[in-house]
C-alpha positions in Angstrom: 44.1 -91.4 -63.6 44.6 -87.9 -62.1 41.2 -86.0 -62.3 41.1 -82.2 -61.2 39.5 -83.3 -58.1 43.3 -84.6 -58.1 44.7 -81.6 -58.4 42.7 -79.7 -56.3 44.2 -82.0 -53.2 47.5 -81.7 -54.4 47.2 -78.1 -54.8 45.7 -77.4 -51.5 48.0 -79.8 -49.5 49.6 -79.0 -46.1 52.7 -78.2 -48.1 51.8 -77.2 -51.6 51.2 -73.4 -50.9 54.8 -73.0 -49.3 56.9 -76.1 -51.3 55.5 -77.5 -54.5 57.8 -75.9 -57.2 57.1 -77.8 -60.2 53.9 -79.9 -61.7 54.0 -82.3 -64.6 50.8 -83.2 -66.2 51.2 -85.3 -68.5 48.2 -87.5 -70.6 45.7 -86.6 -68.4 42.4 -86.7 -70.2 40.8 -86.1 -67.4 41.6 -82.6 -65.7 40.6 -79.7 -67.2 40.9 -75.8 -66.4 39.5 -76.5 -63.2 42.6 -78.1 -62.3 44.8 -75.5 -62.9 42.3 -72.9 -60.7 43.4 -75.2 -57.8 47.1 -74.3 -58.3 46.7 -70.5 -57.6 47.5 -70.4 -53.9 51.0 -72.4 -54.4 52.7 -69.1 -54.1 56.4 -71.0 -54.9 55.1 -72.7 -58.3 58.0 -71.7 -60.5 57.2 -74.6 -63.4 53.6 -76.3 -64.5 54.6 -78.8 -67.6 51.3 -79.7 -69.1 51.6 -82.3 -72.4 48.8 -84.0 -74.2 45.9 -83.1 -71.6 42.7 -81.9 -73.8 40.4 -80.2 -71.6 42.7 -77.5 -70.8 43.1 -74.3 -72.7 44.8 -71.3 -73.3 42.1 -69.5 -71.2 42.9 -72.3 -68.6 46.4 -71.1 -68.7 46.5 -67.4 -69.1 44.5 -67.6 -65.6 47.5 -69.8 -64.0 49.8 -67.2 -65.2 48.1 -64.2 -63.8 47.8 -65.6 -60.3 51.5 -67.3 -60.3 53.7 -64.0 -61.6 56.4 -63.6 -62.3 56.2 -65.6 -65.4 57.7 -66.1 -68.8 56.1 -66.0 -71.7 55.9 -68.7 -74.0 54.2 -69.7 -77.1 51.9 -72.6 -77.5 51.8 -74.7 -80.4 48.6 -76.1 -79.6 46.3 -75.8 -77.3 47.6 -77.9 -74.3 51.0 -78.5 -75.3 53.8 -77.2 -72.8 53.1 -74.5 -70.0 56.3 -73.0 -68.2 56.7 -70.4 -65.9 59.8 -69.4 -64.3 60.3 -67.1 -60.9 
């Protein structure tokens, strides 16, 4: 299982900051906003799909957002349903 140790590799990879366009995180019980802190620097993120993962929360998300604009707007039926951002 992915943890946000995880993440934070991915995130910080030789390539992420210049090619990693979209993340799926799906069922991941084990990353939490700390994971999504290690996605700021991928300056080409256009799409983070989050589904089912509970430690992350809207807090978790408005940060990602800030750091990664442009961004739509969406609404949130839960609290770690679907996270999408388009540049």
């Amino acid at each position: 299982m992915i943890t946000d140790e995880g993440v934070r590799h991915v995130g910080s990879g030789a390539c992420a900051t210049d090619s990693l366009t979209v993340l799926e995180l799906d069922n991941c019980p084990l990353i939490s906003d700390a994971a999504l802190d290690h996605l700021t620097a991928c300056s080409v993120l256009q799409r983070v799909e989050v589904y089912d993962c509970q430690l992350i929360t809207r807090a978790g998300i408005r940060r990602l957002k800030v750091h990664t604009l442009p961004y739509t707007s969406t609404s949130l039926p839960n609290e770690c349903d679907v996270l999408k951002m388009k540049v």
